[in-house]
C-alpha positions as CSV (number, residue, x, y, z in Angstrom):
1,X,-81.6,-9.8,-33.9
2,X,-79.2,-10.1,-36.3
3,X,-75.2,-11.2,-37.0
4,X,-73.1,-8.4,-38.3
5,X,-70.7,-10.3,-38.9
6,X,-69.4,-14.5,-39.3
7,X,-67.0,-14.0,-37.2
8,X,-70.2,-13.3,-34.2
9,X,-72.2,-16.1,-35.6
10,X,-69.6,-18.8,-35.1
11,X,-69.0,-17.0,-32.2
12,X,-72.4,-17.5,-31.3
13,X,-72.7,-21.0,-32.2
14,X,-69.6,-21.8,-30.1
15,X,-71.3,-20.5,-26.9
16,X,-74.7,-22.3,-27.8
17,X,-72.3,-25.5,-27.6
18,X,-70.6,-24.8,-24.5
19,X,-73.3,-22.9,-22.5
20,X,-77.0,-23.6,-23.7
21,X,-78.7,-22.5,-21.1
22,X,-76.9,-19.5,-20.3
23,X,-77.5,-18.2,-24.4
24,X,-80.5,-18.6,-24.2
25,X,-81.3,-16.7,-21.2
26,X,-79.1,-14.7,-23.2
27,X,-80.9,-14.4,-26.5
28,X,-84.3,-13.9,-24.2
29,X,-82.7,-11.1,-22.6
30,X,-81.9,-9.3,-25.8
31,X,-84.9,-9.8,-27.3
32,X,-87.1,-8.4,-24.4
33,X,-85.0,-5.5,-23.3
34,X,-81.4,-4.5,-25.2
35,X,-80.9,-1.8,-22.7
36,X,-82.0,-3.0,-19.5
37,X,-79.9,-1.6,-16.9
38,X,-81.2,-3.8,-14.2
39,X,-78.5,-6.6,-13.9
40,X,-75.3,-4.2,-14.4
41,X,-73.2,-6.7,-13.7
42,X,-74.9,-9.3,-16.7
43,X,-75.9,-6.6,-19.1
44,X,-74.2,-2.9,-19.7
45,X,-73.5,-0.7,-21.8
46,X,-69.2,-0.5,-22.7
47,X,-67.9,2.8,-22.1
48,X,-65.2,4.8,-23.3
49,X,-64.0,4.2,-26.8
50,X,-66.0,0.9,-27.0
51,X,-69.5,3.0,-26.0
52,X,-70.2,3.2,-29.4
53,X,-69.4,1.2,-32.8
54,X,-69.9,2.2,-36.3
55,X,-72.4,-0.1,-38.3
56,X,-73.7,0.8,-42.1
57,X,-72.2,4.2,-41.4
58,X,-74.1,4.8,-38.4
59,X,-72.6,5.0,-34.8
60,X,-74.6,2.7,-32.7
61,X,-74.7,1.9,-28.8
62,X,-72.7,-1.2,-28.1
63,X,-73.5,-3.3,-25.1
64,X,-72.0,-6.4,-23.5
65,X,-74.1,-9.7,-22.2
66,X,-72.0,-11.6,-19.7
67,X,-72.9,-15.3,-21.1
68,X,-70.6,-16.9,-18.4
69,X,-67.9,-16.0,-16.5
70,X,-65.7,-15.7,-19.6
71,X,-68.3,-15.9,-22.4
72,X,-69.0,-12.2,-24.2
73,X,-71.7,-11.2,-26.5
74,X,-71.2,-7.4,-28.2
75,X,-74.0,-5.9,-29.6
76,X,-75.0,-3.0,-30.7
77,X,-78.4,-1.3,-30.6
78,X,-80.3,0.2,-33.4
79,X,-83.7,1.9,-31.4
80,X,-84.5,3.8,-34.9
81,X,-85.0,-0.2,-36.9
82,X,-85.6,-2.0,-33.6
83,X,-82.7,-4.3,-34.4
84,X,-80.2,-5.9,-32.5
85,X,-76.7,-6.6,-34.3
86,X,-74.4,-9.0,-32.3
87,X,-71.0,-7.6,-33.2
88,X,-68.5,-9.8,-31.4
89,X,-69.2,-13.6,-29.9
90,X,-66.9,-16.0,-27.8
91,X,-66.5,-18.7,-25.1
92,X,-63.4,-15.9,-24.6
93,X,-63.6,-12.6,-22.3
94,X,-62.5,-10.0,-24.9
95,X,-58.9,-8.4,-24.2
96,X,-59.8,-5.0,-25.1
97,X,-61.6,-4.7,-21.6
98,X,-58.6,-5.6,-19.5
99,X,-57.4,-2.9,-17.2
């Protein structure tokens, strides 16, 4: 797992302040299973315009973790390298989402 940008990491290191717990189940998660689609409502897949995200030229799946109720992680999902690249971080629900 990896932080494609600073912007994640401090994003990252604001929800390990706020939520412990919950990142680590988090963290766990990702690490065992990126794409589990078991726990929809935790852990999907965007859809739309945010299915995908562009990352060293490459379009990659992004997913979402549901941290807490208003805590995001964005990551996107690189089978090929067996990497995991957290693209967006925050204590904040992402507006983009927002019907």
């Amino acid at each position: 797992m990896r932080f494609a940008t600073s912007e994640a990491a401090k994003g990252w290191a604001s929800l390990c302040a706020e939520a412990a717990g919950n990142a680590r189940r988090c963290f766990e998660a990702l690490r065992a299973d990126p794409l589990a689609t078991d726990n929809p409502d935790r852990q999907h897949r965007l859809r739309g315009q945010l299915a995908t995200a562009s990352l060293g030229g490459r379009d990659l799946p992004q997913w979402e973790f549901e941290v807490t109720s208003g805590g995001r992680v964005r990551y996107l999902v690189d089978v090929d390298r067996r990497t995991v690249h957290f693209v967006y971080a925050s204590t904040r629900h992402p507006k983009d989402t927002d019907a």
